[in-house]
N, C-alpha and C positions, 0 to 999 in steps of 0.2 A: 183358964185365965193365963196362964203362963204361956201357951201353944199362942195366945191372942196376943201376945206382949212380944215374942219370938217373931213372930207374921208381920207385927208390926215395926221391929226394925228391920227385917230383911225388905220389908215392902220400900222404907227411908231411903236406905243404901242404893238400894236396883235405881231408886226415881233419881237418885243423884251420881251414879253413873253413866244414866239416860242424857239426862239433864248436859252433862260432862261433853257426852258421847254430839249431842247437840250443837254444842258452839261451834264456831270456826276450828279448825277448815271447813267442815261439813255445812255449817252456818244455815242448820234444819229449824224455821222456829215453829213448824206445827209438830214433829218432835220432840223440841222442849215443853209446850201445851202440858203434856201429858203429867208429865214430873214434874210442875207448876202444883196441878191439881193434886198430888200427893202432899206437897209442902205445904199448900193451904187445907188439906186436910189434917196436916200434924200442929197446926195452929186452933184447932178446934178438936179434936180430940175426945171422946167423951170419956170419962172419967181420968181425964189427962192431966197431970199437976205442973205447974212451971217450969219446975227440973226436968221433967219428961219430956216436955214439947222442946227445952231448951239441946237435952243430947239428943234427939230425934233430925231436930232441924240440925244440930250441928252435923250429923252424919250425914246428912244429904248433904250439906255445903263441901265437908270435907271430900266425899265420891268424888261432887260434879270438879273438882280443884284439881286435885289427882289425876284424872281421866285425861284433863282441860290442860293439865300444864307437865303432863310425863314428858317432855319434850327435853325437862331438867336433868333429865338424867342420862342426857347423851354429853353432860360435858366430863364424866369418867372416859379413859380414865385423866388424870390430872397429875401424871408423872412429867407432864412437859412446862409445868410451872413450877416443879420440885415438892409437889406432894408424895410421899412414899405410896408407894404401890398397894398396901394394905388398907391406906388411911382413907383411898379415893374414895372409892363404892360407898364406904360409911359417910363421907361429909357428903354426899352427892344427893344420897336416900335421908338424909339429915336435912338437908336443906329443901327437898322434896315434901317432906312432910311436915316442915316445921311452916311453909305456907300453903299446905291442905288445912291445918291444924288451925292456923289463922282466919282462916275462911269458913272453918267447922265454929268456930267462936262465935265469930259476926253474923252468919245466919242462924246461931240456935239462938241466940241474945234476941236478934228479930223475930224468931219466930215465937218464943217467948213472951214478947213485948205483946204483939198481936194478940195473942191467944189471949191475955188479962184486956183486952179492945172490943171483945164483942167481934170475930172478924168475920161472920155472919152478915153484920152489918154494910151497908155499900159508902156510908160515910167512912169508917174503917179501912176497908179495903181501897180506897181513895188514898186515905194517910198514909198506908202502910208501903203502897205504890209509890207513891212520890219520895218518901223518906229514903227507901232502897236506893230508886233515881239518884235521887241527892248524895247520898254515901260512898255510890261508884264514882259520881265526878269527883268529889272530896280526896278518894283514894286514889284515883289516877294522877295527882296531885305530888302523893306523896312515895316513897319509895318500892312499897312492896304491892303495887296492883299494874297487874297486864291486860285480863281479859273478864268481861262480866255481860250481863244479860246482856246492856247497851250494843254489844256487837251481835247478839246471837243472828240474827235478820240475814248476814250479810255471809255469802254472796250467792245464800240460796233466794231471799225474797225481800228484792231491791224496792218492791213498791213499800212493802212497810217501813222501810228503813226511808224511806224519802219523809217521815215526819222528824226527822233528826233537822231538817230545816228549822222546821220553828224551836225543837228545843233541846236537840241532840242528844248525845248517848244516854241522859240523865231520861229526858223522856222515853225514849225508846223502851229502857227497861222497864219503866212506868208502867206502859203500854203493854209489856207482855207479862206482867202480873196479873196486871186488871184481866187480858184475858184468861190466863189462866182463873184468877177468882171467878169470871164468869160460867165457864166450863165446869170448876167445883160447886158452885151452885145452881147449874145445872142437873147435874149426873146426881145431886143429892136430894133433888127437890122430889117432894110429895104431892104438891099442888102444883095441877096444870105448867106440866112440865114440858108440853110441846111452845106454849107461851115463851116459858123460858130459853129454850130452843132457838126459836126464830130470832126474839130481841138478841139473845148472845149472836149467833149467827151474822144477822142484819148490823153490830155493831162492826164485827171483825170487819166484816166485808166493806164500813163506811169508813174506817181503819185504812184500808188498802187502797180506795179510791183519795183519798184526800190524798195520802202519800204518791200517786201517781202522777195527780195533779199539781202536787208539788214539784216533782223533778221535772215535769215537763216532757215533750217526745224529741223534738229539735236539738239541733246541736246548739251550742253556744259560741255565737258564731262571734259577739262582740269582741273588741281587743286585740291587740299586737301578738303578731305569732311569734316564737321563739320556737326555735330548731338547735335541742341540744343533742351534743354526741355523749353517749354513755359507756364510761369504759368497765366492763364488768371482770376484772383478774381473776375469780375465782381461786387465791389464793387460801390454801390451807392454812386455820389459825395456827397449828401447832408446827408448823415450817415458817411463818412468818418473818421472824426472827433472824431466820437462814442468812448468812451472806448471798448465799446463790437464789433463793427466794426474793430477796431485797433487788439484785441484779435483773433479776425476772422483771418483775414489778415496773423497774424503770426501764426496762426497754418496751414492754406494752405501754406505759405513759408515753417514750419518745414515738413510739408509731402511733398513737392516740393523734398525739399532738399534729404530726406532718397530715395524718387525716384530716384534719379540722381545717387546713388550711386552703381552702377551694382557691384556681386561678382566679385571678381578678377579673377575668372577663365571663366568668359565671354568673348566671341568671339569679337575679337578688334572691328569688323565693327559695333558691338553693344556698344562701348561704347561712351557712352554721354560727348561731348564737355563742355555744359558750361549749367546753370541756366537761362533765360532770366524772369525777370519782369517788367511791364509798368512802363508809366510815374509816378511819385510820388509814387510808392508804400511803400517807405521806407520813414518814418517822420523825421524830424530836427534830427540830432545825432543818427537815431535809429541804433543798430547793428544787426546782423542778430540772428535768435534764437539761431543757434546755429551753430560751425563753418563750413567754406565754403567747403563741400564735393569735388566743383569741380568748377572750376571758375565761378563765378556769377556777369551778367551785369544787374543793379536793374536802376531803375526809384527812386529818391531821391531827397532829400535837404540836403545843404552845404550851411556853410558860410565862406565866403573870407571876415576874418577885419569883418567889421560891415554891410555887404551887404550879403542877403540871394540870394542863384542860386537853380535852377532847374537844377538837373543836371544826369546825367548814371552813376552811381557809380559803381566799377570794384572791386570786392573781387577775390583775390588770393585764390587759396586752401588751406585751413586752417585758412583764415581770418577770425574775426568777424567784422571787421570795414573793409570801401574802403584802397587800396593803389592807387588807381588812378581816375580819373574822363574825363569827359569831359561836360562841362555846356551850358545849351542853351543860344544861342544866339539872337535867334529871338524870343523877348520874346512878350505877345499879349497886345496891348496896352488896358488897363483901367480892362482885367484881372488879370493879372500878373505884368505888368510896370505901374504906374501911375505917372506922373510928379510929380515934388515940390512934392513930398508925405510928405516930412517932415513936410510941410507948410499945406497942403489938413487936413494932420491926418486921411487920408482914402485910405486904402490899394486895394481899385478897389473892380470890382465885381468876387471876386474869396476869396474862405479858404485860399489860401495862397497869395495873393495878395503883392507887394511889393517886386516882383523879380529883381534883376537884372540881367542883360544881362552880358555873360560871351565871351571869345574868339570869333573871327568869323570863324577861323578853326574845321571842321567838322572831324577832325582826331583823331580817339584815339589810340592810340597805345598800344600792348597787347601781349603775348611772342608768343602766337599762328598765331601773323599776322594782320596786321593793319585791323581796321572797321571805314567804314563813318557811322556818325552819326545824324541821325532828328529824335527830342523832337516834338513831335505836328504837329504846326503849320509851323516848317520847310520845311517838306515834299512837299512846294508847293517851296519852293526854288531848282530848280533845280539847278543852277550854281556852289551852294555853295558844293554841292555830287559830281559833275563833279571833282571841285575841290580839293575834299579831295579822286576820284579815280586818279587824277593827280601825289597825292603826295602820294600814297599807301595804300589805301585803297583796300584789295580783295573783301570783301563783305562790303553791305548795311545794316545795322538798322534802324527802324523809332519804336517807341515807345511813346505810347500816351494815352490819357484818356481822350475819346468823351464819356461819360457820363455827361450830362445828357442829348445828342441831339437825333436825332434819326436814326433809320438806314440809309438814307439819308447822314448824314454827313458821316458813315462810309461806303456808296458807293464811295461818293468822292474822302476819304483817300486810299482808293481802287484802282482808277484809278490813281489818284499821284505817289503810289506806283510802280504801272504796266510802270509808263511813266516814273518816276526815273530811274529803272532799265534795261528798253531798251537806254533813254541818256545813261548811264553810261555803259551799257555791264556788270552791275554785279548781282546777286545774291542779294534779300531782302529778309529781316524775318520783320515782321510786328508784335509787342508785344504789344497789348491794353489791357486797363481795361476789356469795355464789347465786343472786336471788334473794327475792326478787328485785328486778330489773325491769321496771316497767313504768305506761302513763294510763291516770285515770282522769276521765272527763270531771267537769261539774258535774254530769249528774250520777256520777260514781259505775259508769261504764270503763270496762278494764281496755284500754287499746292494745299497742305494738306493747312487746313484750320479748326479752332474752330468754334463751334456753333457760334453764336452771342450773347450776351448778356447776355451767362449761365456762374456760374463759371466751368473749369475744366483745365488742363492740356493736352499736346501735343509735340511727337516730330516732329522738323523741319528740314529738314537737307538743307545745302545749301553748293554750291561748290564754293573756293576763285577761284576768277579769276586775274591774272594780264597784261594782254593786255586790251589796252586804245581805245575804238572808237574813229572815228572822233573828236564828239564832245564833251570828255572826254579831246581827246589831245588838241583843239582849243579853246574851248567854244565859246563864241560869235565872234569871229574874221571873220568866215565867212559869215555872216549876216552883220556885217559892213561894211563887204568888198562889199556885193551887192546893201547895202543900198547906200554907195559912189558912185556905178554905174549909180546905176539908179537915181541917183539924178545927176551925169554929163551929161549921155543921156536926162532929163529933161530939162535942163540949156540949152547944145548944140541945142535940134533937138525940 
């Protein structure tokens, strides 16, 4: 019995380092399958008590967290924002584990739930699908969520991920429960288990086609082109600061600039829309070298009153200061937001630490034509792009500054990107420090794209689009509506 209890957590652990091992960058989701079917196995369990299935599942969430988001622990060490040397490693492994641990919670509490469900059942495993669904949008929502099933699809298998149309990351993950539940009961069944087989089989496969036929094979040809230039500085965060980094910076913006500016007797298709720079490229007050040759969407800081924002500052042609902005909103907790900071006297682990969070609307509006807009760590908020292609938005922005992590993080920003922009049906430019640097079509195809990590410049061009998918027009409504279901067919039958 003991040796069977032993076998049974290491079996948790492995499936939810697999699990881990699955997500973006790698973005393998018949990979993930596998340690699906150990998780719905730890929800049924035989002789399995509540608490058992509850640290079982939490272990598996914790792994797949861990694996999924080691990425944290390249911002040690942290003596360049006046952390003592000793104190780094410790807040870094601290704050690593304190959202594995987070994660190890919420899926043993689900796993938990299920197991007292009957999850045997396909009414069940219906509920149990959609509720997960529903928890990752919820949490994308809120401070402490990056990455969950919703992206696993991407950018190994675009066709499944084309059902993020009708209902996006929330279905998505839906969808790779239910498979996995199908595969667990498959491999467990006693009766006519090649039956079983084909039906799981025959569904993946109608799974793949519907999301094919969603995205479509054509390009999207509708809509006014825009050709923007992208200036990528590759600026180290922890030199940022520098006077001679600061110097840096603005002489790549002033030859940004004199680029952008094509003779006037250049051929219209050749000429350049607009400037883009990453997150924070522009310091407190700073104005541009020199005035705006052509419209310029920068990466900045503003203050509203007494509260500093992180925000996309908009120079008109001819400006040297913004006339417009739009500020983030999701801003990262103990980076950028820290509580009682007045009380703390400690601006978090970040140079500019001490942000406040600005509108929840993701809309800038601009004479050329409204842009949604994600700062960073947005980009995992799907609803809130949904949203702001709801209210007119033609194309996507995400603009950000993953230095100091490592290419990893900027696979993930990657697949976010590619999965935003089939939700939504629009066009993304993707404007980072060192990476990425890139545009992704409507139908979540990666185009032209910057080195990683080197400074240089690039054009982007992308097409506005104003037709709304599904899930653009609805957002979550239809996931509600099937979570309702399948929790009446639970209740009745």
């Amino acid at each position: 019995m003991g040796n069977d209890r032993r076998a049974g957590w290491v079996i948790a652990g492995a499936a939810g380092l697999l699990a881990g091992v699955a997500l973006p960058p790698l973005g393998w989701p018949w990979l993930l399958w596998p340690s699906l079917i150990v998780l719905w196995s730890l929800t049924a369990s035989r002789g399995g008590t509540a608490p058992s299935r509850f640290w079982r599942g939490g272990l598996w969430g914790l792994a797949a967290v861990l694996v999924s988001h080691r990425w944290l622990l390249w911002l040690h060490p942290l003596d360049w924002i006046g952390v003592p040397g000793p104190l780094s490693l410790p807040i870094c492994l601290a704050l690593w584990l304190a959202i594995g641990l987070t994660a190890g919670l919420l899926v043993g509490a689900w796993t938990a739930l299920v197991g007292r469900l009957e999850p045997a059942r396909p009414s069940t495993a219906l509920l149990a699908a959609t509720l997960w669904g529903l928890a990752e949008v919820l949490l994308a929502r809120g401070p402490l969520f990056w990455l969950g099933l919703g992206a696993a699809s991407l950018p190994g298998d675009r066709a499944l991920a084309g059902l993020a149309t009708l209902g996006g990351a929330g279905l998505l993950a839906a969808v790779q429960l239910l498979i996995g539940w199908g595969l667990w009961r498959t491999v467990t069944a006693t009766a006519r288990p090649l039956r079983r087989v084909g039906v799981t089989l025959a569904l993946v496969m109608a799974a793949h086609l519907l999301g094919l036929a969603l995205l479509g094979d054509g390009p999207a040809a509708d809509g006014t082109v825009e050709r923007w230039l992208v200036l990528q500085p590759a600026t180290p965060t922890r030199q940022k600061f520098l006077p001679e980094q600061q110097q840096r910076l603005l002489r790549q913006l002033a030859a940004a600039q004199r680029r952008a500016l094509l003779p006037e007797d250049a051929p219209a298709p050749e000429a350049i829309t607009g400037l883009l720079l990453p997150e924070g490229a522009l310091a407190l007050g700073q104005p541009l070298p020199e005035p705006a040759t052509v419209e310029v969407l920068s990466g900045g800081f503003r203050r509203e009153g007494l509260e500093q924002r992180s925000s996309v500052l908009r120079f008109a042609p001819g400006e040297w200061l913004p006339s417009s902005w739009i500020d983030k909103h999701r801003v990262v907790p103990l980076g950028e937001w820290v509580p009682l900071v007045g009380l703390w006297r400690w601006s978090g682990l970040s140079a500019v630490g001490g942000i406040e969070p600005g509108a929840a609307s993701r809309l800038l509006d601009r004479p050329g034509g409204p842009v949604g807009v994600a700062i960073c760590y947005e980009i995992s908020d799907g609803a809130a792009l949904a949203a702001a292609s709801r209210e007119g938005a033609r194309w996507l922005l995400a603009t950000a500054n993953l230095d100091p992590y490592p290419l990893m993080l900027q696979g993930q920003f990657r697949a976010l990107a590619q999965l935003r922009a089939i939700e939504t049906g629009r066009w993304l430019i993707s404007a980072a420090n060192t990476g990425p640097s890139l545009v992704v079509d409507a139908h979540g195809r990666i185009g032209d794209q910057l080195p990683a990590g080197r400074p240089g410049t690039g054009i982007l061009t992308v097409r506005q689009r104003s037709a709304l998918t599904p899930y653009a027009s609805w957002g979550e409504w239809p996931l509600l509506g099937i979570a309702a279901v399948a929790g009446l067919w639970r209740w009745r039958f």
